[in-house]
N, C-alpha and C positions, 0 to 999 in steps of 0.2 A: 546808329547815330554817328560813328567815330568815321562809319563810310560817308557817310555823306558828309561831314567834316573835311574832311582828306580831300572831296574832290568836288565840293561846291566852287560855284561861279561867283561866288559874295566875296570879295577878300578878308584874308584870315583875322585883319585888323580889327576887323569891325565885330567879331566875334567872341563872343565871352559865355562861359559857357559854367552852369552854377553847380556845382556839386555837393554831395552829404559828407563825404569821407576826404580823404588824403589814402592815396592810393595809385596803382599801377596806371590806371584812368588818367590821371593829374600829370604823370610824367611825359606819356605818351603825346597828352593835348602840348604839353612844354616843348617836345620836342618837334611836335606839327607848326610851333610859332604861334598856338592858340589860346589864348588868356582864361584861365579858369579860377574861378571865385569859391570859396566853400559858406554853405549857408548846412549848416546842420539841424535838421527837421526831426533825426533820430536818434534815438542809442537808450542805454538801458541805465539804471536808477530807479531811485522815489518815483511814486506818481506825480507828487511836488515839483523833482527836478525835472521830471520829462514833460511835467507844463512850464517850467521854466524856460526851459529848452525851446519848445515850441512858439514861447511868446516870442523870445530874443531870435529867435530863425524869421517869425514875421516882418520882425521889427527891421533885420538885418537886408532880410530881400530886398523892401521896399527902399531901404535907404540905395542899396545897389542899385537897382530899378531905375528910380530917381537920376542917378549918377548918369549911368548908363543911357538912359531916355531912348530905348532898342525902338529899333523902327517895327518890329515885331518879335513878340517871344515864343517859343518853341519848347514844347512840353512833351518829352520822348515816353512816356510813361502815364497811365492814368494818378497814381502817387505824385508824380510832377505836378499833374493841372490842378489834383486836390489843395497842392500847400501854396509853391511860389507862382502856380497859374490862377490862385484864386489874391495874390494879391497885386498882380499884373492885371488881374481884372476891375479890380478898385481900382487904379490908378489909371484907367483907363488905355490899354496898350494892348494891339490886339495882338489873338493868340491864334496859334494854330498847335492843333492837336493830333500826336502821333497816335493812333487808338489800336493797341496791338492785341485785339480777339481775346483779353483778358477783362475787360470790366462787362459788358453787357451780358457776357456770357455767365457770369456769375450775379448779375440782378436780380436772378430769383429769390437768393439766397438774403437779399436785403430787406429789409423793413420797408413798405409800400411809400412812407413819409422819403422814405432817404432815395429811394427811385426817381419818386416827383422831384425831391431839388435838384437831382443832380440831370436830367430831363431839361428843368427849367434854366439851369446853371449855364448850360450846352448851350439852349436856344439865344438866351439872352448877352450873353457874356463870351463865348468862345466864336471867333472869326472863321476860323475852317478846321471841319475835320476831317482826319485823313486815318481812315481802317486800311487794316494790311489785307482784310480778307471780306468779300461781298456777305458772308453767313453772317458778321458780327455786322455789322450795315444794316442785315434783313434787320435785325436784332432790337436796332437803333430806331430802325423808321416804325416797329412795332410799336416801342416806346413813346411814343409820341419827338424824338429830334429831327428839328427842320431837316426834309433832305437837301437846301440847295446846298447848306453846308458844307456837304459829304461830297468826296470821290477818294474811292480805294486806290493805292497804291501799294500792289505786291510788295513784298522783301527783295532784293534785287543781291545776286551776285558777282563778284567778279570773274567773268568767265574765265580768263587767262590763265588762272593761277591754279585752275584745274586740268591745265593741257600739259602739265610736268611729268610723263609717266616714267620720267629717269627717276623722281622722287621716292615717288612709290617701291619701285625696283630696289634703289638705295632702302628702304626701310624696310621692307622684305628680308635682302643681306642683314641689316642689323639685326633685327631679330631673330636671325637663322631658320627663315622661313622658304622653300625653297618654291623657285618659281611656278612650279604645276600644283602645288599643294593648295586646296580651295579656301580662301579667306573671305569670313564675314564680319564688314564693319559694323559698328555699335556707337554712336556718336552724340552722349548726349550728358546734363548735368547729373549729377550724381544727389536727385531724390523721386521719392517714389511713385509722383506721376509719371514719369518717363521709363517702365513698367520692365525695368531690368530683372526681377524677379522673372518676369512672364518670358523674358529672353531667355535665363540661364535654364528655366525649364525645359523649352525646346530644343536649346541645347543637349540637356542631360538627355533627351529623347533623342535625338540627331546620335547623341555617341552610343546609347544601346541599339539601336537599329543598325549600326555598322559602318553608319558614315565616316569620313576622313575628311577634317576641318582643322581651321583655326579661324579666332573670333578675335579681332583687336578692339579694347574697348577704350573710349576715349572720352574723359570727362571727370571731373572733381566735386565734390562737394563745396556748398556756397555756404556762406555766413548768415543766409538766409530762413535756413531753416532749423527748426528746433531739432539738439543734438547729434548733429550731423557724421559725426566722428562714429559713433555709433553706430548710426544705417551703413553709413560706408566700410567697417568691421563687420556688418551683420552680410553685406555683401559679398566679402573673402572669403566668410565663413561661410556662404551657402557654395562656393562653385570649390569650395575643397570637400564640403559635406557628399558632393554631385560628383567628384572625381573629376572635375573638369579642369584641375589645377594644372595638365599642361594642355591644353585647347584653346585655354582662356587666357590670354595678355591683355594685363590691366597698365595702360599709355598713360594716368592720370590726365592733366589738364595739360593739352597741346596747343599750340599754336600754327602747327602745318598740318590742320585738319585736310588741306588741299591732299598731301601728300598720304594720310590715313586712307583719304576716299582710294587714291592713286594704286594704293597696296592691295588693295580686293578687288574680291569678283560679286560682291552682293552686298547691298545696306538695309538693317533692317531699323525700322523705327517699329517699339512696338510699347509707346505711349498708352496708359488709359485717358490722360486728357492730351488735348494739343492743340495752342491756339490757330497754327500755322504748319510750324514745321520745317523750320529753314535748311535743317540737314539735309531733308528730303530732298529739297531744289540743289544743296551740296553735292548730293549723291549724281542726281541726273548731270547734272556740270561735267562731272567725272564721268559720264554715258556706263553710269552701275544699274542695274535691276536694282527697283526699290521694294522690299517688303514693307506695308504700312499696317498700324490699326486704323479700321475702318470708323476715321471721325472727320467733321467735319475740314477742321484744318487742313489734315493732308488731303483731303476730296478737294481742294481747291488747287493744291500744286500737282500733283501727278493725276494721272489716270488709269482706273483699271483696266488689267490686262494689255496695255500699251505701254505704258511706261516701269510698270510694278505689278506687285500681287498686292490686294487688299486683302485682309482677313477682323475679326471681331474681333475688339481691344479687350485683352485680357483673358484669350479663346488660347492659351496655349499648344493641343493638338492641332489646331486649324494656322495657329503659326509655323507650327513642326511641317505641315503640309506643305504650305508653299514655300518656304525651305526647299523641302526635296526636290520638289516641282524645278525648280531653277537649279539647281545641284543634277539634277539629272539631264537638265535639257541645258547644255551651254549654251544653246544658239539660241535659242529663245532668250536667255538673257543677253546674248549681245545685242538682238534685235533689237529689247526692251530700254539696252544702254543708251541706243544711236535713236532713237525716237525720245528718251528723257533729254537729250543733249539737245535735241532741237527744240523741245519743248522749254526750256532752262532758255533756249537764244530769242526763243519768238516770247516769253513773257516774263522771264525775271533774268534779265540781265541788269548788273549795277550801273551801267551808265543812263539807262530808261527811269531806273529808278531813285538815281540823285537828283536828274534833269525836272521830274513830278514833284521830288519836295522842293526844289529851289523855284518852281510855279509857284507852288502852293503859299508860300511866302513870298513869293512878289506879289502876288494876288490878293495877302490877307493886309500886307501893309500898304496898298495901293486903296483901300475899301476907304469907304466913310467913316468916319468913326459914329 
């Protein structure tokens, strides 16, 4: 969202942009020159208070809404279209929907009643939708959602900011990592679908079979998930249990992810779920060999044996493997770097994909009502 912010064709005036929290989020929009509103839909309490909460968050939107009279609203998140897109739909203003490989994907998991309205919700009420990945599309058009709706739009990066390999270099130095010593990136949030246990495993197998590494791990724990502080302790604790306490540099939550990719020679994502997988596309940016689990998300960005190694999410000897595999062959991984790089230029570049969503809203607010 914050990219396409930054480098939309709409000026910034016209933009306002509704939030749950006060946060790092809110500063940044402040300092883009960007207006941002807080409507709070969340937080913890009574049952009582948190239908309180939620009535006075409807109440609040709509008055914004109102105010505001958006030539179209933009709902970054399925959570978004549920609350202030379903009262942007009352009020008639059309929507367009970011649809990020998280909700269809998990409709199984729903009660058959809650499927159909939200099905019906989509068809009748939201003006275009816009998936990051064609699997969650297939997904959509199973379900019975109009497909003229639909057209996917990759994640897009910015390439540039992957072509710094002084950074890397620089980070390397600070860490006292020297330049020929083989580094594997690790790049992700800190809970347990994004299957860091199944990493520090192959790990631990990587250092008893003899190899020589370092693994920079990059990523924090979110406020999102239950006890967090916790998993993230139970984390330390397993790569000290593993001996891996000097192999393993823990970066917490970075900001020059560019510059992480920039410091290795491999990135591994080894997810049990994964809607997308935007490190992936990070990693190829930086022309790294990607190690992926073999799920649909990353089947969409790289390709086996051309860009990366795929292996079975949560197959940790069959991770350990293609590990080696690229640890022994460097030139296979540079080949695999310089063919992720183009692959990153010809489909998820950020200026292709700011250009699709600023369509996708002229499109939706151009329509009938």
């Amino acid at each position: 969202m914050l990219d396409h912010l930054r480098r939309t064709r709409f000026p910034k005036e016209r933009i306002v942009v509704l939030l749950n929290q006060r946060g790092e989020l809110r500063d940044v929009l402040r300092k883009e020159g960007i207006r941002s509103e807080l409507v709070r839909w969340k937080g913890g309490g009574t049952y009582l208070g948190r239908q309180l909460r939620w009535y006075g968050a409807m109440l609040r939107a709509a008055r914004l809404l109102r105010q505001l009279n958006p030539a179209v609203v933009v709902c970054n998140t399925f959570p978004d279209l549920d609350t202030t897109g379903r009262v942007a739909a009352r009020l008639g203003f059309p929507i367009v929907w970011r649809a990020r490989a998280d909700t269809f994907t998990q409709a199984h998991d729903w009660p058959a009643d809650r499927r159909k309205e939200v099905v019906r919700f989509l068809n009748e009420s939201v003006t275009r939708i816009v998936p990051t990945t064609s699997y969650e599309t297939r997904l959509m058009l199973e379900a019975g959602v109009d497909r003229r709706k639909i057209n996917v739009v990759h994640n897009g990066v910015d390439l540039k900011r992957y072509d710094d390999r002084a950074a890397g270099k620089r980070l390397r130095e600070e860490l006292h990592i020297s330049q020929n010593e083989y580094v594997i990136a690790f790049v992700a949030r800190m809970i347990q679908q994004k299957g860091y246990e199944v990493f520090f495993g192959a790990l631990a197998g990587l250092k008893l079979a003899g190899y020589a590494f370092r693994a920079l791990v990059a990523g924090d724990v979110t406020l999102l998930e239950d006890r967090p502080q916790e998993y993230k302790a139970g984390l330390h604790r397993m790569v000290c249990e593993l001996n891996l306490g000097e192999r393993v540099v823990f970066l917490g939550q970075r900001k020059d992810v560019p510059a992480v990719m920039n410091a290795a020679d491999l990135f591994v994502l080894s997810s049990l779920k994964e809607p997308f997988g935007t490190t992936a596309v990070e990693a190829m940016a930086a022309a790294l060999p990607v190690v992926a689990s073999d799920l649909p998300g990353p089947r969409e960005s790289m390709l086996n044996e051309e860009t990366g190694i795929f292996f079975p999410a949560g197959d940790i000897q069959a991770l350990q493997r293609a590990i080696v595999r690229l640890i022994e062959s460097p030139e296979m991984g540079r080949r695999m770097g310089e063919l992720g790089r183009r692959r990153a230029e010809a489909r998820f570049d950020l200026r292709a994909y700011v250009s699709s969503m600023d369509e996708e809203c002229r499109i939706a607010a151009t329509m009938p009502g």
